[in-house]
Every structure is written in C-alpha cells, then in structure tokens.
KEBA-253815 format. One line per 3 residues: their letters; for each residue z, y, x of N, C-alpha, C. Coordinates in steps of 0.02 Angstrom, whole numbers, plus 50000, padded with zeros to 5 digits. Layout:
BEGIN
A> Z Y X Z Y X Z Y X ~ ...
END
This chain:
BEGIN
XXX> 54491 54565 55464 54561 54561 55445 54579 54488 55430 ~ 54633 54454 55472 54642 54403 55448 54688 54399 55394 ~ 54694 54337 55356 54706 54325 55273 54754 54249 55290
XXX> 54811 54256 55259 54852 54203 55256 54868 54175 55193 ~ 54907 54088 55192 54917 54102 55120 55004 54071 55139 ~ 55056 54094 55086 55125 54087 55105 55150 54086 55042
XXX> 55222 54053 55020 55257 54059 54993 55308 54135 54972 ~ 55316 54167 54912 55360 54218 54920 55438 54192 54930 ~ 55504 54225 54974 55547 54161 54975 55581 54216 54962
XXX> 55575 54294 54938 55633 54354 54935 55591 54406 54902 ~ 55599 54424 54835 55578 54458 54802 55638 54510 54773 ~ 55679 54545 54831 55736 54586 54800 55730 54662 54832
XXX> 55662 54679 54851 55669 54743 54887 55599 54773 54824 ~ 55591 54832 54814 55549 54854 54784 55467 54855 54813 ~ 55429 54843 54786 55365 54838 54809 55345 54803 54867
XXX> 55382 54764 54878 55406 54728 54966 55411 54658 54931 ~ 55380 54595 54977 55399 54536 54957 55410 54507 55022 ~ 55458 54479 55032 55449 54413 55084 55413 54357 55082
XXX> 55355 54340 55132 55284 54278 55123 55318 54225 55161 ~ 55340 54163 55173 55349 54116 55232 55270 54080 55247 ~ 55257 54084 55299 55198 54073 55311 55204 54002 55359
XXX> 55193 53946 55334 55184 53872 55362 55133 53858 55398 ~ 55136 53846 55471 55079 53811 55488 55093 53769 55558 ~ 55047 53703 55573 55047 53675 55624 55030 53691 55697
XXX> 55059 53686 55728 55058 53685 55797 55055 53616 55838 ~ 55011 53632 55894 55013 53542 55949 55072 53586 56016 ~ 55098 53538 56027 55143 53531 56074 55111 53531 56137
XXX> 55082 53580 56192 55051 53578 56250 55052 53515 56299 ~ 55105 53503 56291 55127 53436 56357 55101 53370 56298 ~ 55162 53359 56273 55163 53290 56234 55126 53290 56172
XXX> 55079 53344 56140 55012 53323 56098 55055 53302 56012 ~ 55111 53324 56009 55151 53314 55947 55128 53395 55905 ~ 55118 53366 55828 55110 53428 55798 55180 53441 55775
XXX> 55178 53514 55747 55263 53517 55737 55247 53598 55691 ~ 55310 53615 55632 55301 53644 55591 55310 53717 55631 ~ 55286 53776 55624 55315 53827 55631 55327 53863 55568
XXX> 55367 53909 55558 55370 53929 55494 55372 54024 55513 ~ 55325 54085 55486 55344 54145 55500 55349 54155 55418 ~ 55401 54240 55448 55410 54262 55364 55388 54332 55376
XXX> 55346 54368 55347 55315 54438 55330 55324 54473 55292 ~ 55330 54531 55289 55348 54582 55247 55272 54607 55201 ~ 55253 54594 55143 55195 54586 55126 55206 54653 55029
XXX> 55166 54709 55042 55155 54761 55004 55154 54715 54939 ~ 55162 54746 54873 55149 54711 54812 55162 54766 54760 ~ 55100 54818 54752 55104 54874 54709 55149 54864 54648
XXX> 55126 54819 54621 55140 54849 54550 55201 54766 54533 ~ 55230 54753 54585 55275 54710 54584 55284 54657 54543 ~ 55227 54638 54527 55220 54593 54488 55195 54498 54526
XXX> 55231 54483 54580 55242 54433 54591 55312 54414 54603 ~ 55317 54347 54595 55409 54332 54586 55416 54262 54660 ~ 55485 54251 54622 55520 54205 54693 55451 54148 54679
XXX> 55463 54109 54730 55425 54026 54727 55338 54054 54717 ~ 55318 54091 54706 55259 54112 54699 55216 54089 54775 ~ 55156 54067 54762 55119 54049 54799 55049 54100 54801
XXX> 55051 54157 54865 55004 54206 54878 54956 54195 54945 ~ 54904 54249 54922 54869 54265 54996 54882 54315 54998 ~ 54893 54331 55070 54898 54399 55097 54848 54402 55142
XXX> 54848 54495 55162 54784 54506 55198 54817 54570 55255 ~ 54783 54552 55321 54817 54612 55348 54789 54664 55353 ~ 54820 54722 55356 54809 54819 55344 54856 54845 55390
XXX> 54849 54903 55376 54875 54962 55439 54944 54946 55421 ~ 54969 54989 55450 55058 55005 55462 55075 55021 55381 ~ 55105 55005 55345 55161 55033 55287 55198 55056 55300
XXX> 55246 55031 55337 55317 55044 55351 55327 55007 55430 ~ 55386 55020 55444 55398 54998 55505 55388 54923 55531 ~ 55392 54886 55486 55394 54817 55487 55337 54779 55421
XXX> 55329 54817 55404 55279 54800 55355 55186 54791 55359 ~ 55148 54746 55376 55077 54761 55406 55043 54721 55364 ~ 55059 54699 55306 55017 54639 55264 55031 54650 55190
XXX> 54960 54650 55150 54959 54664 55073 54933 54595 55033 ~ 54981 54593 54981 54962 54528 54939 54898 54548 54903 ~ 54856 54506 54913 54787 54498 54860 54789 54459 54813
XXX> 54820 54414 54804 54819 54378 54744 54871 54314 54748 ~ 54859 54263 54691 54893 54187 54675 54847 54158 54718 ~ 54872 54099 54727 54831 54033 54742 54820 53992 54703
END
C-alpha cells in the first residue's frame, strides 16, 4: 500500500478530510521540474485532525465513491 504525506486544506465534511498532496515532476522534453499538486479524500475516524494539519495517509479499499485513502497519523 502506498503512503503519502499532504497537507489537510478542507476539514468541513464529517469523518472526511481533504489531503493536497505536493510533489515534483521532470518535464519529458525540456528536463524542468515543476510542482504538481493532487487533493484526496482521506477517512479520519474519530475526526480529530484540523485545517493546516500536516498528515500521512495510506491507501485502502473503496469507502465511498471517491474516497480510497486513510489518515495514519501527524508528521
């Protein structure tokens, strides 16, 4: 299972957090790195992480329709 680590940037749905997940990319042709940014729908039982929070997440089966990743902890 791969394991990410992301920012929470939306903590307004119940047990649901939004992760933005930062990372570099090289540019195939011209060899430039460049930011990509994804955002995930990431489980959080007992809702006890907030906005600006800095997590790892880990991926798991289906939750919900859009949902495939559970927070394990702070960073």
């Amino acid at each position: 299972m791969r394991t990410l680590q992301g920012t929470i940037v939306s903590d307004k749905m119940q047990r649901t957090r939004i992760v933005s997940v930062e990372r570099l990319r090289k540019h195939p042709r011209y060899g430039k790195f460049y930011k990509v940014t994804i955002r995930l729908k990431a489980h959080d039982e007992k809702n006890e992480y907030t906005l600006g929070d800095t997590v790892i997440i880990r991926e798991t089966r289906p939750l919900s329709k859009d949902k495939r990743w559970v927070i394990i902890g702070r960073n």
